[in-house]
C-alpha positions as CSV (number, residue, x, y, z in Angstrom):
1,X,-63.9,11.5,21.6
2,X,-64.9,10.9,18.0
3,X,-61.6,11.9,16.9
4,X,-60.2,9.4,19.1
5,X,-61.7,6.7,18.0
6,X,-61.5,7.1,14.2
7,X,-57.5,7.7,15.1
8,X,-57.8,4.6,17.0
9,X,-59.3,2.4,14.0
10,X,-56.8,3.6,11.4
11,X,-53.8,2.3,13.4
12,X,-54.1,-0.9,12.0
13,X,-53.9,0.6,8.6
14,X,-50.6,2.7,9.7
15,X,-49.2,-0.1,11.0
16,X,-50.0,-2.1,8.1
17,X,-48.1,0.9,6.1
18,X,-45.5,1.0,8.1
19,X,-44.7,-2.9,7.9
20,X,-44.9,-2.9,3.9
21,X,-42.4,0.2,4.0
22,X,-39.7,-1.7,6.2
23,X,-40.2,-5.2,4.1
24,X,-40.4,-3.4,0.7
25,X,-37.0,-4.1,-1.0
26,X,-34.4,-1.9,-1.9
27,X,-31.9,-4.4,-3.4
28,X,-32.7,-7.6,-5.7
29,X,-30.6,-10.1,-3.6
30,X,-28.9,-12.5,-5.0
31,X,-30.2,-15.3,-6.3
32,X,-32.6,-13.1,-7.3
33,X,-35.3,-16.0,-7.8
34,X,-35.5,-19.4,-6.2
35,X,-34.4,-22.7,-7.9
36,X,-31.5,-24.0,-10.0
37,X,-30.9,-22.0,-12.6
38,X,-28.4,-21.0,-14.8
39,X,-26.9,-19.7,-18.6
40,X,-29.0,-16.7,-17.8
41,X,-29.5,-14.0,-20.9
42,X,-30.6,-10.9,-19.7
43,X,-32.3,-8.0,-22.0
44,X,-34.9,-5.1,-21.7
45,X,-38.0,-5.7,-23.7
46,X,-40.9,-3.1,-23.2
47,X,-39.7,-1.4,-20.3
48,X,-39.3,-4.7,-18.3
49,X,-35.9,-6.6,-17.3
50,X,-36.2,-10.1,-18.5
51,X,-34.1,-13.2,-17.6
52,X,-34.2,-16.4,-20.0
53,X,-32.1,-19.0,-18.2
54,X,-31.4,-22.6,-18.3
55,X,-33.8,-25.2,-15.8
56,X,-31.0,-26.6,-14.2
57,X,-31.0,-30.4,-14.1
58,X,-29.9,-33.3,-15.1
59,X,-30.4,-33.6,-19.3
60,X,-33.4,-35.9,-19.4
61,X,-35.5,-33.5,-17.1
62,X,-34.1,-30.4,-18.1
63,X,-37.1,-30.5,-21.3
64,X,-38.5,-27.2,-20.6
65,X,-37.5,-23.0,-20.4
66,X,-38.8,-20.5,-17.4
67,X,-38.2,-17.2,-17.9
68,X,-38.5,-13.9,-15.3
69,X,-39.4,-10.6,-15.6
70,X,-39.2,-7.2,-13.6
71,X,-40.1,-3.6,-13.6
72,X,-37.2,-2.6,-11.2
73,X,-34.5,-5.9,-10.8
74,X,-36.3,-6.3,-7.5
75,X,-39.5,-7.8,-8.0
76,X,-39.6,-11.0,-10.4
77,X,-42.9,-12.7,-12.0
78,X,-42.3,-16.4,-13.1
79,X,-43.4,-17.3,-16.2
80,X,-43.3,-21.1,-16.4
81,X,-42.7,-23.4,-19.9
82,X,-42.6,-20.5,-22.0
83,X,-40.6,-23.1,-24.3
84,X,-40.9,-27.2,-24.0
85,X,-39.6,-30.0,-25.7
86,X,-43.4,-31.0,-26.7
87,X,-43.5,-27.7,-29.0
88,X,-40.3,-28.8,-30.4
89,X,-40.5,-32.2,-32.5
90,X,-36.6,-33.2,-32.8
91,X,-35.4,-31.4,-29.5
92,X,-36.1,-34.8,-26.7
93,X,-33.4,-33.3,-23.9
94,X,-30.9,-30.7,-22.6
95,X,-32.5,-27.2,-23.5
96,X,-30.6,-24.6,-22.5
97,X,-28.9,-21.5,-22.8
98,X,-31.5,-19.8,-24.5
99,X,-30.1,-16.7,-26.5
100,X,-33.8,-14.2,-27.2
101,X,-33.6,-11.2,-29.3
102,X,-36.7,-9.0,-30.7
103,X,-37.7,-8.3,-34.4
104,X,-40.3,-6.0,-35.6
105,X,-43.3,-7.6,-33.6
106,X,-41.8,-11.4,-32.9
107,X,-39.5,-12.6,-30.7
108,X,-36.8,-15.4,-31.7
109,X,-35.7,-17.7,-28.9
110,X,-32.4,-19.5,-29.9
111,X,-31.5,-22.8,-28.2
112,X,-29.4,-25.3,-28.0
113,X,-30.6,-29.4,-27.3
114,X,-29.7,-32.8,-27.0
115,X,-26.4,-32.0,-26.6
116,X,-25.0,-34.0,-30.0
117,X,-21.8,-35.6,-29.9
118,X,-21.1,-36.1,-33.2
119,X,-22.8,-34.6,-36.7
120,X,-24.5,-38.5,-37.1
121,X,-27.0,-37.5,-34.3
122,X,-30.4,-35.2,-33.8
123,X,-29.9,-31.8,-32.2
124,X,-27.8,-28.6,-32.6
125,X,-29.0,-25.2,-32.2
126,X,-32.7,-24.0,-32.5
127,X,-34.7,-21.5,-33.1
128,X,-38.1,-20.6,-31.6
129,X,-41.0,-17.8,-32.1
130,X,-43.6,-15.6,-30.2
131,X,-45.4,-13.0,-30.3
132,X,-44.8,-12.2,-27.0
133,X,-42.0,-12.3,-24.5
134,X,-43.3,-14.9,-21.7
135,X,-44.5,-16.9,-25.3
136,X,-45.5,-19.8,-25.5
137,X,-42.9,-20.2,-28.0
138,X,-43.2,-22.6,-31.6
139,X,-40.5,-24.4,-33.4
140,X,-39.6,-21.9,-36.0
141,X,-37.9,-24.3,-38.8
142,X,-39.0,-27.6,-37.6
143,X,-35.2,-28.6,-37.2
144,X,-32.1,-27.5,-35.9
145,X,-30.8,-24.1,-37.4
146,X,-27.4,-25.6,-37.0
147,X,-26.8,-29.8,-36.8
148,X,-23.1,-29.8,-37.3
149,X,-19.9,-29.4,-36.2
150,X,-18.5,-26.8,-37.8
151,X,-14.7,-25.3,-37.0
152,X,-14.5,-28.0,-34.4
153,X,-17.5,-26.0,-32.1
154,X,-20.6,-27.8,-30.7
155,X,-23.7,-26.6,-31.8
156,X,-24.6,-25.3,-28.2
157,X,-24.2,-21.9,-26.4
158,X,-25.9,-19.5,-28.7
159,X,-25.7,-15.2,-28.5
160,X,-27.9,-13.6,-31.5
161,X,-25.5,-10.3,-31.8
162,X,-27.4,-6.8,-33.9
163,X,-24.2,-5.2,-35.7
164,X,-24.4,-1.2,-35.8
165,X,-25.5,-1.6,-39.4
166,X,-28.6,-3.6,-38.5
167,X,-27.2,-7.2,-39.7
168,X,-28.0,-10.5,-37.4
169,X,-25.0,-12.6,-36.4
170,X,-25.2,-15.9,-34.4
171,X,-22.2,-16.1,-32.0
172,X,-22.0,-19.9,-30.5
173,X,-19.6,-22.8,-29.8
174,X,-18.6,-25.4,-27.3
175,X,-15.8,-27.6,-27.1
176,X,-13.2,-24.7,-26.8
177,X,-14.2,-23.4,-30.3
178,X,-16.3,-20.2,-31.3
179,X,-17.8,-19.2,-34.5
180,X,-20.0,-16.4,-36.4
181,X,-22.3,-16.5,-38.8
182,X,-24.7,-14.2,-40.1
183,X,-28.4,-14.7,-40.0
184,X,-30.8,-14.2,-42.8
185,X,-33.7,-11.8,-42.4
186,X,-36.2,-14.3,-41.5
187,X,-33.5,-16.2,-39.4
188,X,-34.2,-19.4,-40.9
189,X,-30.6,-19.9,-42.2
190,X,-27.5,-18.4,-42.9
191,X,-25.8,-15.5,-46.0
192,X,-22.4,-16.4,-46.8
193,X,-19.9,-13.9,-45.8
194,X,-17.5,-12.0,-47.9
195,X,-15.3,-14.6,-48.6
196,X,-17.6,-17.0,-49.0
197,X,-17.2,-18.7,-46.1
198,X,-20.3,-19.3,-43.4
199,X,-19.0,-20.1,-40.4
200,X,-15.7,-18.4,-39.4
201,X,-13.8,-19.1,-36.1
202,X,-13.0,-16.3,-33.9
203,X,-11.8,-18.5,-31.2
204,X,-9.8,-16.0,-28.4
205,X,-7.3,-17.7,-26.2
206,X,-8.8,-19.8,-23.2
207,X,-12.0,-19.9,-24.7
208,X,-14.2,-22.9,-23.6
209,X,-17.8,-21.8,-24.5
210,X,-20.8,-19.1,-23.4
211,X,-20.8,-16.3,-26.1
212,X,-21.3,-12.9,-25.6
213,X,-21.0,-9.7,-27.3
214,X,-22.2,-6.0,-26.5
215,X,-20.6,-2.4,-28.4
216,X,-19.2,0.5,-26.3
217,X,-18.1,3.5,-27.6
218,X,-17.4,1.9,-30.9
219,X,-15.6,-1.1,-29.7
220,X,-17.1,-4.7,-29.8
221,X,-16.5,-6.6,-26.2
222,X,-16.6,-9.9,-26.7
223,X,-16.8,-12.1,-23.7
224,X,-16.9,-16.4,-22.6
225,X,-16.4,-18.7,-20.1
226,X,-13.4,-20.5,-19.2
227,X,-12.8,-23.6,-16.9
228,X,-14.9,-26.7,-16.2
229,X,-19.1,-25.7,-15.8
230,X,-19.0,-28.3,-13.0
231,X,-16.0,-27.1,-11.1
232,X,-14.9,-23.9,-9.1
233,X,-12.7,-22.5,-11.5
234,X,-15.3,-21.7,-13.8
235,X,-15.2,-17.6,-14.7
236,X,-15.6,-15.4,-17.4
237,X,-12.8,-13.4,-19.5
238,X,-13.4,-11.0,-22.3
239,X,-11.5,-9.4,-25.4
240,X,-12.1,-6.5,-27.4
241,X,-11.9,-5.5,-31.1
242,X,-12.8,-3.1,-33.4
243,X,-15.2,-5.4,-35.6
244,X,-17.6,-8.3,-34.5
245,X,-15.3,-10.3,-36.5
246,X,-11.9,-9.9,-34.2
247,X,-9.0,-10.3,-34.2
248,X,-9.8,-10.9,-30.0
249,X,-6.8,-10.6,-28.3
250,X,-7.6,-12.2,-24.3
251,X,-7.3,-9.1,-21.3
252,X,-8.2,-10.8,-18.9
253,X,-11.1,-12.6,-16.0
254,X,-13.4,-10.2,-14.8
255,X,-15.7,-12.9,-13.1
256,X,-14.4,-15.8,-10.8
257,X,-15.3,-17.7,-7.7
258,X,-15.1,-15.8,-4.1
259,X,-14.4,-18.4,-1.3
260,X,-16.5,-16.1,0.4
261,X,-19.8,-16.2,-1.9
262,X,-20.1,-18.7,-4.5
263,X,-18.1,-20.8,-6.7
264,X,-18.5,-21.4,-10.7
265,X,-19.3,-17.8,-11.5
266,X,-19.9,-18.0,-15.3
267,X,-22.0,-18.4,-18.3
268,X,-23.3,-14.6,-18.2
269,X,-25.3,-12.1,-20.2
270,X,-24.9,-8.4,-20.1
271,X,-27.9,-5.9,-19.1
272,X,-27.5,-1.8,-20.2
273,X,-29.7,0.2,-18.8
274,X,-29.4,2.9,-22.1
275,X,-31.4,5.5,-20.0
276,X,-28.9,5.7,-16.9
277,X,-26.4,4.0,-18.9
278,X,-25.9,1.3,-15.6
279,X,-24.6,-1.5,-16.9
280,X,-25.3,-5.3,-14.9
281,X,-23.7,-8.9,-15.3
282,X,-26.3,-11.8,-15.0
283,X,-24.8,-15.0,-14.3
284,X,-24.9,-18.3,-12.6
285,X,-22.6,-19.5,-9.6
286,X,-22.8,-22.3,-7.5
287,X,-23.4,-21.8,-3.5
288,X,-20.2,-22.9,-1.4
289,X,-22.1,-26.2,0.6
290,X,-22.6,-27.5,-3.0
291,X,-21.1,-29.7,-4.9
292,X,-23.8,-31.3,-7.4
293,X,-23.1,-29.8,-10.9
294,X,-26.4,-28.8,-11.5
295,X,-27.3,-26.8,-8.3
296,X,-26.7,-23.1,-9.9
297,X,-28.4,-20.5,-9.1
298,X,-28.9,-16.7,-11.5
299,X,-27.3,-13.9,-9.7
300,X,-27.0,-10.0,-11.1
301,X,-24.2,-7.5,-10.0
302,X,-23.2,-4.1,-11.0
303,X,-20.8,-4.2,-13.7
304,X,-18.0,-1.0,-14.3
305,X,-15.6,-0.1,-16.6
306,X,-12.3,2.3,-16.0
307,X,-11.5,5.7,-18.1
308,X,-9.7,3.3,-20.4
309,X,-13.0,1.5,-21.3
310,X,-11.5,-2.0,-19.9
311,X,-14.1,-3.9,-17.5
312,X,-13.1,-3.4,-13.7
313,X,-13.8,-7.2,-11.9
314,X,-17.2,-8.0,-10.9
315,X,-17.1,-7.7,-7.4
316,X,-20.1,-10.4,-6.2
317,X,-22.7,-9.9,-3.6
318,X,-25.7,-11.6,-2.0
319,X,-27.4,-7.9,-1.9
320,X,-27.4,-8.0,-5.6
321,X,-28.4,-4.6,-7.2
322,X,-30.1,-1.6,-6.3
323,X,-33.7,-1.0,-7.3
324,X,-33.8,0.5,-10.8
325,X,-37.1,1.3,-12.5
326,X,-37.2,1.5,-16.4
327,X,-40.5,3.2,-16.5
């Protein structure tokens, strides 16, 4: 009878069990956290995935950065105002696309705010510092890192790039332009580059803005967005070259809308899993019953290339990825 009873009182347990196994998630979904995000730059920093995207809103309310992190893609912990406008003296509106990259012990947050017009007004690109990934973050120069229009480009839409040989190059540029330039060792300004020149244009065909860059086997994969940010067309295309510099001759779209998912599929980062070598697109698209421009949401798919080391297209889900532990 005892024996009975005590299997009797740890059914609730085992059916507690059993409920967390059948809800426990296998696959990230996609979006794979609530609200309107978007500009998403995805990287691994101690054995975590992190996503640093844009607060989607309109400019005067979009003052602040979020950023998310997971253990496996699946599960992510918010970490709210890791960056806000009240940190940053000169910056008033419209931060986004936050571009994050690790050095020795600190972390440098690039941004870009108040989406200038023109070189006669405040803003540009800027640069911010923790000592930790979720922050809080400090104004690192006190003003922009770059205020001007230079080669035609906005100072918006930042990538920091880490050559092979260890150098720091900033990859930016809207208004259908792109430059590079390369970083000084305390990232507070620029070194000149062979020909003297600081910021040279590599501006591939169809180029509109969203920078990034990643190395495979030796060859430099440089990819953007093309099309309108508020429209359906928006999509991503990528080049490749032997040298961060170009030339970058267009392939091809690898990401674009899917009547059946999502619209405005674009302004991506790339995620390598170096262990397993998976490889995983993080980007913004817009659900099909909307229409505002700023109702985005961050989404993550696998990414694959072919034996010819040329990106297959994305193939986008609302199951998102598979549950992938770094630890």
């Amino acid at each position: 009878m005892k024996k009975i009873l005590l299997a009797l009182s740890l059914l609730p347990m085992v059916n507690l069990v059993n409920a967390q196994t059948k809800t426990l998630k296998t696959h990230s979904g996609n979006p794979i956290f609530k609200g309107w995000y978007a500009d998403p730059e995805g990287v691994i920093f101690e054995k975590n995935y992190w996503v640093y995207p844009t607060f989607s809103a309109p400019y005067e309310k979009q003052v602040f950065l979020d950023a998310f992190s997971s253990p496996d893609l699946v599960t992510w912990t918010k970490h709210p105002r890791i960056l806000d406008t009240a940190n940053i003296k000169w910056a008033k509106k419209a931060i986004w696309a936050p571009a994050i990259i690790k050095k020795k012990n600190q972390y440098f947050l690039f941004f870009g705010a108040n989406d200038i017009q023109s070189d006669q007004e405040t803003g540009g690109i800027g640069v911010a510092v923790a000592n930790n990934p979720a922050g809080p973050f400090k104004d690192h120069l006190g003003k922009p890192l770059v205020d001007k229009f230079h080669n035609g480009a906005q100072p918006i839409d930042q990538f920091v790039f880490k050559d092979k040989d260890g150098k720091y190059y900033l990859i930016y540029g809207g208004w259908k332009h792109c430059n590079i330039a390369r970083l000084n060792d305390q990232f507070t300004g620029f070194l000149p580059m062979k020909d003297g020149s600081t910021f040279k244009e590599i501006t591939p065909e169809n180029y509109v803005e969203g920078p990034f860059m990643f190395i495979r086997n030796n060859k430099y994969y440089f990819m953007w967005s093309e099309g309108g940010w508020t429209g359906p067309d928006y999509s991503v295309a990528y080049a490749i070259a032997d040298s961060p510099m170009g030339p970058f001759k267009r392939v091809g779209k690898i990401l674009q809308q899917d009547a059946k998912i999502a619209n405005g599929a674009g302004h991506h980062s790339v995620i390598r899993n170096e262990k397993s070598d998976d490889w995983y697109i993080v980007y913004h698209r817009r659900p099909l019953n909307q229409t505002n421009g700023n109702a985005r949401e961050t989404c993550i798919d696998r990414m694959y290339f072919d034996k010819d080391g040329f990106i297959k297209p994305i193939v986008m889900t609302t199951e998102g990825v598979s549950r992938k532990s770094l630890r």
